[in-house]
C-alpha positions in Angstrom: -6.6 13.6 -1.4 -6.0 10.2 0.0 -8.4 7.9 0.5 -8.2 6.7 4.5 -8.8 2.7 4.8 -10.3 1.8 7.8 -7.8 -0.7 9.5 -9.3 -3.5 12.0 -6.2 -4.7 13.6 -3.1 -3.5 14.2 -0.9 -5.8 11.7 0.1 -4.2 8.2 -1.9 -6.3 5.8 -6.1 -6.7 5.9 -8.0 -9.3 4.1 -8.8 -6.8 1.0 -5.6 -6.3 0.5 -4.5 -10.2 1.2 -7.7 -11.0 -1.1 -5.7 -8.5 -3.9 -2.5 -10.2 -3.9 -4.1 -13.7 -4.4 -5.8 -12.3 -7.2 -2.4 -11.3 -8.4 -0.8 -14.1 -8.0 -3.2 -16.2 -9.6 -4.0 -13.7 -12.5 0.2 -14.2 -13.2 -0.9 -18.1 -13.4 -3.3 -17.7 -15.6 -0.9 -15.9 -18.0 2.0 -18.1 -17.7 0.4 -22.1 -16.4 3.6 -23.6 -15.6 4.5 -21.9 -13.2 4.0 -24.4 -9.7 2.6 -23.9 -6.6 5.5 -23.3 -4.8 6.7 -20.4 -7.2 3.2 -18.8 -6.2 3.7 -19.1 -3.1 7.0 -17.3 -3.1 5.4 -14.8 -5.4 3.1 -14.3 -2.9 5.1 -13.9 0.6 7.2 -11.4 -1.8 4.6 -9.2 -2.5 3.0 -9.3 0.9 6.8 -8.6 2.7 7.4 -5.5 0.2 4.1 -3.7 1.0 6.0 -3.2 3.8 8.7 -2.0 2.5 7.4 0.6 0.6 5.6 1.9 3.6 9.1 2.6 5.0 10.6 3.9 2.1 7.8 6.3 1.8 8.1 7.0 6.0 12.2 7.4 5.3 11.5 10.6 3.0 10.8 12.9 6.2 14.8 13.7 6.5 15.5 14.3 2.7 12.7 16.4 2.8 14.1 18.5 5.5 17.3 18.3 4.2 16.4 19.9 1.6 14.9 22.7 3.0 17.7 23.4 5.1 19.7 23.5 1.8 17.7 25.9 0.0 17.9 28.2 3.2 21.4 28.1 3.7 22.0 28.9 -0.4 20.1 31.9 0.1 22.2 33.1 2.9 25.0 32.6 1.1 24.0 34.8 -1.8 25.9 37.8 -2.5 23.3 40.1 -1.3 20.6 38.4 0.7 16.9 39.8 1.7 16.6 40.3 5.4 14.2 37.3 5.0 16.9 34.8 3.5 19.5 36.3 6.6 16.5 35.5 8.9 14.4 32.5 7.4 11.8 30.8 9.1 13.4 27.6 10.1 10.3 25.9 12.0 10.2 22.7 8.6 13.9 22.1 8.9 13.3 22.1 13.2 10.3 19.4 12.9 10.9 16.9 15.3 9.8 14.1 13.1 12.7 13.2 11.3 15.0 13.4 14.1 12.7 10.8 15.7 12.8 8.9 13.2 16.2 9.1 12.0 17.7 8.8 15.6 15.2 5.4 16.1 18.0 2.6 16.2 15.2 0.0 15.0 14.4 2.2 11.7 17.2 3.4 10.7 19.1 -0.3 10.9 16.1 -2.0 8.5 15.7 0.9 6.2 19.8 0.5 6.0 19.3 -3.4 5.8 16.9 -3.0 3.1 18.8 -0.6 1.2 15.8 2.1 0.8 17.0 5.3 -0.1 16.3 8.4 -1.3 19.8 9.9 -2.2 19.4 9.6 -5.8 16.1 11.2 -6.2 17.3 14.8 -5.2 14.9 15.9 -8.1 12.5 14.1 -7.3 12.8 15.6 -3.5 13.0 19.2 -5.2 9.6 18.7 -6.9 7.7 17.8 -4.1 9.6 20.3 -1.6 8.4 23.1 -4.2 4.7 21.7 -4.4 4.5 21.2 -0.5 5.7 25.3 0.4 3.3 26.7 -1.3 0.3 24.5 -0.5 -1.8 26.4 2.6 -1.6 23.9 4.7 2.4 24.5 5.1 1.9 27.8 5.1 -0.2 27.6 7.9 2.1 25.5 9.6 4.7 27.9 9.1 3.3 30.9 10.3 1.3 29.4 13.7 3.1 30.6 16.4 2.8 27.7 18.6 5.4 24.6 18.5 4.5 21.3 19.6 5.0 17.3 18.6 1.3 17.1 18.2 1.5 19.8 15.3 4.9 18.3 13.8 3.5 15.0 13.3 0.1 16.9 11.8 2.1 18.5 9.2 3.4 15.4 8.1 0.5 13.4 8.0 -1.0 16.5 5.7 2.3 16.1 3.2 1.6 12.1 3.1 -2.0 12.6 2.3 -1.8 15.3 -0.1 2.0 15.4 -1.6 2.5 11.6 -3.1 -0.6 9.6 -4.5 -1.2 11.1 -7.7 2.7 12.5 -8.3 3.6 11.0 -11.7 7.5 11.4 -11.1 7.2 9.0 -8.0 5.0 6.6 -10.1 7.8 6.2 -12.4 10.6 5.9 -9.2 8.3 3.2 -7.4 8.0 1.0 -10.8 11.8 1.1 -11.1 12.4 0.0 -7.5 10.3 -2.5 -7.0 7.5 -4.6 -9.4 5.8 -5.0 -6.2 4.9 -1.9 -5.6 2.3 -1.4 -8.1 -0.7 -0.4 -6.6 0.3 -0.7 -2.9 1.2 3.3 -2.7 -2.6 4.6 -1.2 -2.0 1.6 1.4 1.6 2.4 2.1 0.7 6.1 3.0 -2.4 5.5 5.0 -0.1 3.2 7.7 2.2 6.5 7.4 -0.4 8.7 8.3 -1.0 6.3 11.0 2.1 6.3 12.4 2.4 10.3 12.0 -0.8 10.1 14.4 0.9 7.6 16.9 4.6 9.9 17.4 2.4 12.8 17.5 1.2 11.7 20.7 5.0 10.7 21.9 4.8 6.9 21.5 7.8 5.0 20.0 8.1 3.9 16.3 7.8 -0.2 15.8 8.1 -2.3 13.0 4.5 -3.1 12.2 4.1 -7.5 11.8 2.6 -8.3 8.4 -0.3 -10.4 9.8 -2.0 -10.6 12.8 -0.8 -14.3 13.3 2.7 -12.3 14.5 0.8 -10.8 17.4 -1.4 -13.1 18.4 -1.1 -17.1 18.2 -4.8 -17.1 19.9 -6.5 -20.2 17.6 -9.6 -18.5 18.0 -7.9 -15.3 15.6 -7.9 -16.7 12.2 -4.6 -16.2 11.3 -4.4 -13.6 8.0 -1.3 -15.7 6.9 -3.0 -18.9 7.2 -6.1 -17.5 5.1 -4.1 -15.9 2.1 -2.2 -19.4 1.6 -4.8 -21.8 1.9 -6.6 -19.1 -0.4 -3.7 -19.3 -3.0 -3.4 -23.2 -2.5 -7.3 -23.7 -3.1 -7.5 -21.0 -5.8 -4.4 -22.7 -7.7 -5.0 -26.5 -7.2 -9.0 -25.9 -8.1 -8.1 -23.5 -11.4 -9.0 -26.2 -13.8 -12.1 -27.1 -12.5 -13.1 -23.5 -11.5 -12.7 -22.6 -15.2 -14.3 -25.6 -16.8 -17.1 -24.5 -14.9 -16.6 -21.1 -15.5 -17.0 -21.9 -19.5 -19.9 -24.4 -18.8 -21.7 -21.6 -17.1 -21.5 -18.9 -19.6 -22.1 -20.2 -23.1 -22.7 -17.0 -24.6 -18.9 -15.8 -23.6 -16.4 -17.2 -25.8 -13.9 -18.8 -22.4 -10.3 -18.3 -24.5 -11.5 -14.4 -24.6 -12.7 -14.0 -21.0 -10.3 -11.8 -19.8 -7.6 -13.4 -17.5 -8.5 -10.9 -14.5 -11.7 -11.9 -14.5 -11.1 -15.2 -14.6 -8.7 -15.0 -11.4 -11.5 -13.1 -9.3 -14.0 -15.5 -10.0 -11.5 -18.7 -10.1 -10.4 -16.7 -6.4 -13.9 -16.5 -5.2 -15.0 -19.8 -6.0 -11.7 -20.8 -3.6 -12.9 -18.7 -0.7 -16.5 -20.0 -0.8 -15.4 -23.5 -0.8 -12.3 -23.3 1.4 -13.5 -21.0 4.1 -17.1 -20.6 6.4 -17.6 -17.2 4.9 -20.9 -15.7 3.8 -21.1 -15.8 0.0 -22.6 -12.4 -0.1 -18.9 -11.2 1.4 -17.3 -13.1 -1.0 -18.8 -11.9 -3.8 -18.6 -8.1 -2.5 -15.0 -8.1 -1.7 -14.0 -9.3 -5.2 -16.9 -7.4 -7.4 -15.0 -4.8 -5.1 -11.3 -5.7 -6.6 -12.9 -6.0 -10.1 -13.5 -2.3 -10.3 -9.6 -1.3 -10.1 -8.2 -4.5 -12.1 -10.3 -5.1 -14.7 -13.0 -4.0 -17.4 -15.7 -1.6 -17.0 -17.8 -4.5 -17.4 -16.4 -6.5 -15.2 -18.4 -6.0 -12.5 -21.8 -6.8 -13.8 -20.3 -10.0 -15.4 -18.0 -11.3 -12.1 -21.2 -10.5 -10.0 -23.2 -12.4 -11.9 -21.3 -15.5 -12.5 -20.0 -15.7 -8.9 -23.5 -15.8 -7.3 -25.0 -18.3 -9.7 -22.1 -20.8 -9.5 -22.0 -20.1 -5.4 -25.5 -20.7 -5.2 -25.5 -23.8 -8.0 -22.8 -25.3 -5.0 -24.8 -24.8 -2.0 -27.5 -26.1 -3.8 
């Protein structure tokens, strides 16, 4: 089942996940170190933009989905001799009100059009997870309540994005071939679409989510989440050469040209934070021992743990 992060503010991307495409970003300059600052940067506000974007490609699948359904029922009337359950199917999935929301919502359907996110091609794609979702007890549950309501529409589809998408192989594969952003971003993409399953269950209208929470609020005393991840990438990519020299000074018994290249972006990252920001160094050193344990070795986290605190502490001293 999906894992639910626990969102602070009301704009699409957190630090962790700000914090993760830095890492990125400077993990693709340690591979390739001519590429400038500027092509980061751009790298960067890409990457940030299409997390996004994948959110409502994944939210644009309710209609397909019903679709469909709706074309599976009507086949089986058309048989030559239907059951009296194909002449009478249950049509409560194909009435959901979600995707008539959402597909009659001016603002979604124009950027989803504008952005050219589709599912038209994917019809077996759609077939798969149409089969896996009617028989899972949840739908049938759904199905065979007696009671109608928004609340309960909206419930079913936040079940489907929790349960139907994360681990689906096929969709893996679609996602890759769509966008390079998109790695990774899928378990963050569905938790804003459970979110917003929870928000039109209770009748409120769908909006464009800002990416940071400098979009919503130009209060100075909010640190703006945009102004953090480029000053982060800026202090992370100017300071690289340093950071690593004293990386390799630090750690005599690791051979520096085989330190891995995503360990040497978390700790080249977290060196940047501590330095470039007032934030504890015990955060720092959390949040990217956190990242370490889905980007790099299974030794990684001992090792970036390690290294960060002494050369943190070595600075403040």
């Amino acid at each position: 089942m999906l894992y639910l992060h626990i969102i602070l503010f009301e704009s699409m991307l957190n630090r962790r996940i700000l914090r993760i495409k830095v890492f990125k970003a400077i993990y693709t300059y340690a591979e390739n170190p001519g590429m400038s600052l500027k092509e980061l940067e751009s790298l960067l506000e890409l990457s940030c933009e299409s997390t996004r974007d994948l959110y409502l490609f994944m939210l644009s699948v309710t209609k397909p989905l019903t679709d469909e359904a709706l074309s599976r029922i009507e086949s089986a009337r058309n048989k030559f001799n239907p059951t009296d359950e194909e002449r009478n199917p249950n049509m409560k999935f194909v009435r959901n009100r979600i995707p008539a929301i959402l597909s009659s919502d001016p603002d979604f359907t124009k950027i989803v059009s504008k952005k050219k996110l589709s599912w038209a091609q994917y019809d077996i794609l759609l077939r798969k997870l149409y089969d896996s979702i009617k028989v899972s007890p949840y739908f049938k549950t759904y199905m065979e309540d007696p009671s109608d309501s928004l609340k309960k529409d909206a419930a079913l589809w936040r079940k489907i994005f929790e349960n139907e998408f994360e681990d689906l192989d096929s969709l893996a594969e679609v996602l890759e071939d769509m966008s390079i952003y998109w790695n990774d971003d899928l378990a963050y993409a569905l938790t804003w679409c459970c979110r917003t399953m929870d928000s039109l269950g209770k009748g409120e209208t769908w909006n464009l989510l800002p990416l940071y929470q400098s979009d919503m609020d130009t209060s100075e005393a909010k640190q703006s989440d945009k102004v953090f991840a480029v000053k982060l990438l800026r202090a992370a990519y100017t300071g690289f050469s340093r950071y690593y020299d004293l990386l390799a000074e630090n750690t005599p018994k690791w051979d520096k040209n085989r330190i891995c290249a995503t360990d040497v972006a978390l700790i080249v990252c977290g060196l940047a934070e501590s330095e470039a920001f007032d934030i504890p160094s015990k955060i720092v050193i959390n949040e990217y021992v956190e990242i370490s344990k889905y980007y790099s070795t299974p030794e990684s986290r001992s090792f970036v743990n390690g290294v960060l605190d002494r050369l943190i502490k070595a600075k403040q001293e």
